[in-house]
N, C-alpha and C positions, 0 to 999 in steps of 0.2 A: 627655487621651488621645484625645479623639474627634478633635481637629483633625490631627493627626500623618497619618491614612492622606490626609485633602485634600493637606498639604501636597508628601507622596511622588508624589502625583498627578499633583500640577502642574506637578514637578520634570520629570516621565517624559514629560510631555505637551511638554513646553518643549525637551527631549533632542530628544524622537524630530522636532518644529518644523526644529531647527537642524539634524538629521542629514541631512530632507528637504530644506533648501535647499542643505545643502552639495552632497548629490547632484546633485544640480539644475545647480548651479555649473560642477560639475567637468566633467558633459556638455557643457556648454557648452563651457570651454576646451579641450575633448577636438574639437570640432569646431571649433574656434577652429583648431587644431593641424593639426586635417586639412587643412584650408583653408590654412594658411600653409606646408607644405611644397610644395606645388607653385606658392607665388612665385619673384620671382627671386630671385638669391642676395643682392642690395641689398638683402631684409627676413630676411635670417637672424639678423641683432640683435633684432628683433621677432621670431624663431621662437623662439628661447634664453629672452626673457625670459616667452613664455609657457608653454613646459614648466615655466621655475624655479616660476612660480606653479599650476602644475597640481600640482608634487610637494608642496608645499607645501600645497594646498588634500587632496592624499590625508593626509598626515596628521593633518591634523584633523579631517579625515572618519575615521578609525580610532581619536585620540583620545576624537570623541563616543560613538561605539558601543563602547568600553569604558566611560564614563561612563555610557551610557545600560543595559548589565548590571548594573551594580553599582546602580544604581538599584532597577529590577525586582527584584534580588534582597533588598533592604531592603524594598522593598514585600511581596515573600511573604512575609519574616517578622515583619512589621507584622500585616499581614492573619491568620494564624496565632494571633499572640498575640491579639490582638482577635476572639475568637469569637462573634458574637451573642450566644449560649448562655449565655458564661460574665458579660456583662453584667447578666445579671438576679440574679448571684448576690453582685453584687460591689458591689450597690447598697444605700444606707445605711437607717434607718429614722427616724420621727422626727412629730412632732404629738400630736393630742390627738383623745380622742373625741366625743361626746356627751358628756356625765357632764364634761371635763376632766381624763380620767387621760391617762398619758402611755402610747402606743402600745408602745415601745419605745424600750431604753436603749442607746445608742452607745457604745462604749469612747472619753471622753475621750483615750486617747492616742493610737488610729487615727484622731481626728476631729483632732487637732491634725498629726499625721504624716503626713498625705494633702495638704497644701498643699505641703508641702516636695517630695514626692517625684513629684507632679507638675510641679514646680518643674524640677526635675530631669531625668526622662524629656522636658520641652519641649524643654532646651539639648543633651541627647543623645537619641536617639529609639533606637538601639540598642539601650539600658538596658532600655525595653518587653518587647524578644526575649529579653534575656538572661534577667530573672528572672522567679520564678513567679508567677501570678496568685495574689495573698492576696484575701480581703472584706474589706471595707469594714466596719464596724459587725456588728450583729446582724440577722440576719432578721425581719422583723415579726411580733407576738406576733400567734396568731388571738384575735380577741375573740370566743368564742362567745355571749354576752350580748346579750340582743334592742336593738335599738335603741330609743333613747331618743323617747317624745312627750309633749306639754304633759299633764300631768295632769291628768283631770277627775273619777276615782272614787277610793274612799278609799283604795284598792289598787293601790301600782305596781307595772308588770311590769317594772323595769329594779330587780335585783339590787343590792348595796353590793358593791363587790370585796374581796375576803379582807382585812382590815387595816384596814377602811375606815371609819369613825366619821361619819356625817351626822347632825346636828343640824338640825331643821330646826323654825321658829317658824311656826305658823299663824295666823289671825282667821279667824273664817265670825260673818256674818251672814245669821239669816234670820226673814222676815218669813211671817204667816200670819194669812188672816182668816177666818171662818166664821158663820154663822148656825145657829141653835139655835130648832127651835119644839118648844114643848111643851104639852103640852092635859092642863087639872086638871079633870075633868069629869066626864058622861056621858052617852050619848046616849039621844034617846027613839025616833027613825029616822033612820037615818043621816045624811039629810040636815041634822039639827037638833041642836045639841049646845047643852048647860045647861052652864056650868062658865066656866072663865078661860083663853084662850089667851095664852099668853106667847112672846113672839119675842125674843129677845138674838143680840146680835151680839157676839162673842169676836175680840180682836185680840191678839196674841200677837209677842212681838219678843225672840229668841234670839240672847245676843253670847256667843261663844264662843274662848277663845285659851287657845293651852297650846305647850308643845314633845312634837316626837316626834324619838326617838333609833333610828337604824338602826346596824345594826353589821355587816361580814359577819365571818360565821366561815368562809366558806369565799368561792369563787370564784361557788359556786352554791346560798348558803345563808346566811341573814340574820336577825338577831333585830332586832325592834320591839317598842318600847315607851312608849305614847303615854300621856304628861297631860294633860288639859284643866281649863281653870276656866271655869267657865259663869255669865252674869247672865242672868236672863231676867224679863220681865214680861207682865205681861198683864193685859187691859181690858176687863172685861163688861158692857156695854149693854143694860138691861132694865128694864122696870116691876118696881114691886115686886110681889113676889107674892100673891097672896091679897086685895091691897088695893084693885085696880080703881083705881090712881091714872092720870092722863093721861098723866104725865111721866116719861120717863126718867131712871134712874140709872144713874149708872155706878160699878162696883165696880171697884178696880184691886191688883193685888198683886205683888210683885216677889221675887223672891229671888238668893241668889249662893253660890257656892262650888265648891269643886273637882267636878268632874264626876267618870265611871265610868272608871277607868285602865282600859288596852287593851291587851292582849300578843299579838302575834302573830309567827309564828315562815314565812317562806318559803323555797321549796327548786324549783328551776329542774331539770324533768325530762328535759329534752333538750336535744340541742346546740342543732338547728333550723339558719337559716342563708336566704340570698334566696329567698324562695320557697317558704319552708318554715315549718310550726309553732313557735313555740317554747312549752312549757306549762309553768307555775309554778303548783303548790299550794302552800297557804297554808292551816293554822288559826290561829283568834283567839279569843283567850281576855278576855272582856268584864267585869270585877268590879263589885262596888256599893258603889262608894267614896262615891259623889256622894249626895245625901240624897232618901229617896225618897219618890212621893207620898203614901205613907201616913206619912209620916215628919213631914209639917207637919201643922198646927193645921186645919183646917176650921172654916166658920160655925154648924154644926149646934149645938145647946145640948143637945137630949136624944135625936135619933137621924139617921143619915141615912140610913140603909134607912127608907121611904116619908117622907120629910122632910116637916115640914111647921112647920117653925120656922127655915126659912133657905136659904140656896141651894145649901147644900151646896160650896161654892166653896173654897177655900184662902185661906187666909188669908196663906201666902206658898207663892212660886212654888220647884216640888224643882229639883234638878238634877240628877239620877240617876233612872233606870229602876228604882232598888231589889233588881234580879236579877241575877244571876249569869248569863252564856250564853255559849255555845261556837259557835261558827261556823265549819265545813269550808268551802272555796273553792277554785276553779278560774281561773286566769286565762290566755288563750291573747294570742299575737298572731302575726299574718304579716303579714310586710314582704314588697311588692310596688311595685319604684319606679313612680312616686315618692309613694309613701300608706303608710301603715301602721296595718292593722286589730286592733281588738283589744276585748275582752270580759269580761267574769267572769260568774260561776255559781256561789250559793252559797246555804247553807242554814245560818237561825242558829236554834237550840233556847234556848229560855229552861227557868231550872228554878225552879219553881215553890213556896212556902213558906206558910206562916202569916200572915196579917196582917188589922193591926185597924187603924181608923179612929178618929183624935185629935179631941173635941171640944171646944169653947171652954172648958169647965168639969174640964178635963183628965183626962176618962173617956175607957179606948178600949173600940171598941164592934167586937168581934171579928165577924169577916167571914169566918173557915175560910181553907181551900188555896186558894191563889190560881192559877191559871196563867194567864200572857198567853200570848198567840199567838206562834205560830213563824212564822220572814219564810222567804220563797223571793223571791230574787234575782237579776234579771236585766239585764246590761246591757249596749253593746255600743255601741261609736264606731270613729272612725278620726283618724289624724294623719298633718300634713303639715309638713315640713320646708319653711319658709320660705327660710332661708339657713343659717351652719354657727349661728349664735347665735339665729334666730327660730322658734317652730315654732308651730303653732295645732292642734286639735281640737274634731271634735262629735261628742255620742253621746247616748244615751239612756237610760236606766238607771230603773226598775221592780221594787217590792216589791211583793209577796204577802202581805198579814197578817192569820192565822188567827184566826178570836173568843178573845176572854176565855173562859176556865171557872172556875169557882169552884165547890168543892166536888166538882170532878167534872159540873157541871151549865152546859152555857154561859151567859152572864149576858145576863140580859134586855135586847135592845137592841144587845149586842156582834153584830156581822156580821164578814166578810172584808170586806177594803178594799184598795183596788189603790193605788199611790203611784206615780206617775207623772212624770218629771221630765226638762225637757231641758237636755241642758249643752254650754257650750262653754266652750272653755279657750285660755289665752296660756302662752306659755314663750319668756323668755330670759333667755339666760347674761348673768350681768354679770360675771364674771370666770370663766377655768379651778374655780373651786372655791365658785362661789356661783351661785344661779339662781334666778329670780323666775317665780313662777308662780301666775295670776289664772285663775280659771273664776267662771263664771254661771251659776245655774241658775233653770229658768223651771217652774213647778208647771203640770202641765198636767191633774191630775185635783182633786174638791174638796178632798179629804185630806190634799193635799199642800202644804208651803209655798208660798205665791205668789213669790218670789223667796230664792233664794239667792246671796251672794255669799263666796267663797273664796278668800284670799289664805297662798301658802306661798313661805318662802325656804330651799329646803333649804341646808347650808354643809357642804362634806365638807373632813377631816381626815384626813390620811396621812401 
């Protein structure tokens, strides 16, 4: 359709060419004419033959200028039907987004009808005028849904679409090393202590893989529900105690099983849009599926409140927190090309219970209400859109974790402790409906793991 008003163009341009040399011509033999009647009457054969070609050259000069009307007016009604305006309406829709849904569906039979009847409209161009401007396909759907970036926190802010089942398989590894001094003793001035200083070093190596299933129930509301199965070990480096021996030993214990299932439910508060917020809460619901540390064996034989018959150590390693906790969250982000920022803010309560401590001789030696500390969490990155299939991000992300209480009394030695961590992350698509997504994270307080590594393939079903 676009090429038809060229061609009318060039028709009118080529008309009005030949109308101008015809004119051109005719003066010509118009004074051709003047000139030859005042010869002798010996060129009146020469005067006859060029009036004959003077009449002759007017009628084709009034031939083109009816040619060249009919022209122009094909062109106004070319130009007519082709309204700027109505070209934005008449155009089709069609790709995929971030995620790999489909933008918009075409009526297979206007997408097969539109070849034809351009077909058509080419060998008559009249047809254009005569009938009505139909569209073409569907209007594109708006996606109000934030845009998609590489994931680095345990929390996306890009929704499941209504209908939408992602399955998605993770592994994290992470590694963690710490030193531990402690003083058996007592002093006579400060400066002088009587007793045993003991140093151990704690290496700790956490492999972690499970599936998390998303679903949405709506366009702007998602249910999650995360498995994990946990191995972990760890390696404790130390003199024995009490015995003043030279050498180190090392204690080592490992344990495996399903970790703490996770439910959490998200719900997308505004449209948002370039330039604007878009905000997603989220609660999660944390259980104590996984086995907890009061739940294994200890080396203690007859107590490990003031120990002094072992290291008090596990004999194997839990896989679970043991508690139950609920966690409200906030997740924002704004897209500003070509970056997009984005954050969480969230506060998890743990709830607090009974529990006693297993010794080797399989007595447990009751410890009262337990509460661990509640986390405050903060974190906050940005991503960039590499190409339609690459994307990367870096952010930083920090817990707040409040002392141990027991009994109502904080436990001797329990502090706050800040967790500290930097991340960056890889994202891309291997197909419309599958996506590989790699982050690192780097511990950058003592607390916290020295490295983490994360790998997720979400796979959406529709």
């Amino acid at each position: 359709m676009k090429s038809l008003p060229y061609r009318r163009i060039g028709a009118i341009s080529y008309a009005a060419l030949l109308l101008f040399n015809a004119e051109a011509h005719a003066q010509s033999l118009e004074t051709q004419a003047a000139q030859a009647a005042q010869a002798s009457p010996a060129d009146q054969a020469s005067i006859n033959a060029l009036r004959d070609e003077l009449n002759q050259r007017i009628q084709e000069l009034d031939a083109i200028k009816r040619k060249l009307a009919d022209e122009e007016a094909n062109f106004a009604r070319l130009s007519h039907a082709l309204e700027p305006n109505k070209l934005d309406t008449e155009r089709g829709t069609g790709g995929e987004d971030a995620n790999g849904l489909p933008l918009g569906n075409a009526a297979p039979a206007a997408q097969g009808a539109a070849p034809a009847a351009n077909a058509q409209n080419a060998q008559n161009p009249t047809n254009v005028a005569q009938q009505p401007a139909q569209p073409v396909g569907e209007a594109p759907i708006e996606d109000s849904r934030p845009p998609a970036v590489a994931p680095i926190f345990d929390q996306p802010g890009v929704l499941t679409p209504k209908g939408t089942l992602v399955v998605e398989p993770y592994f994290q590894f992470a590694y963690s090393s710490e030193n531990q001094l402690s003083l058996v003793g007592y002093t006579i001035i400060p400066a002088l202590l009587i007793g045993l200083i003991n140093v151990s070093e704690v290496k700790t190596t956490t492999l972690t893989g499970g599936l998390a299933f998303r679903y949405g129930l709506t366009n702007r509301l998602e249910f999650e529900v995360r498995v994990p199965y946990v191995y972990q070990t760890n390696d404790t480096v130390a003199r024995q105690i009490f015995t003043g021996a030279a050498a180190n030993s090392v204690i080592s214990s490992n344990g495996n099983g399903i970790g703490d299932v996770e439910m959490t439910m998200r719900y997308q508060l505004n449209e948002g849009g370039p330039d604007k917020f878009y905000y997603v809460g989220w609660l999660r619901v944390k259980t104590a599926t996984g086995k907890s540390p009061f739940d294994v064996v200890t080396d203690c034989v007859t107590t490990c409140v003031a120990n002094t018959t072992g290291t008090g150590l596990p004999l194997q390693q839990p896989t679970g927190s043991g508690f139950w906790a609920v966690q409200p969250g906030l997740t924002w982000l704004f897209p500003t090309d070509p970056v997009v920022f984005f954050g969480n803010f969230s506060y998890l309560h743990n709830f607090g219970k009974g529990e006693s401590l297993t010794l080797v001789n399989g007595v447990q030696e009751n410890l009262g209400h337990v509460q661990p500390g509640d986390i405050w969490d903060f974190s906050v990155g940005m991503g960039l859109a590499l190409n339609e299939k690459a994307s990367v991000s870096l952010g930083y992300d920090m817990d707040i974790v409040q002392p141990t209480s027991e009994n109502g009394q904080t436990v001797v030695g329990s502090v706050r402790e800040i967790l500290g961590t930097l991340l960056i992350g890889y994202s891309y698509r291997l197909t419309p409906k599958t996506t590989l997504n790699f982050s690192i994270g780097a511990g950058l307080t003592r607390d916290t793991p020295d490295v983490t590594l994360t790998l997720r393939v979400p796979m959406s079903f529709f």
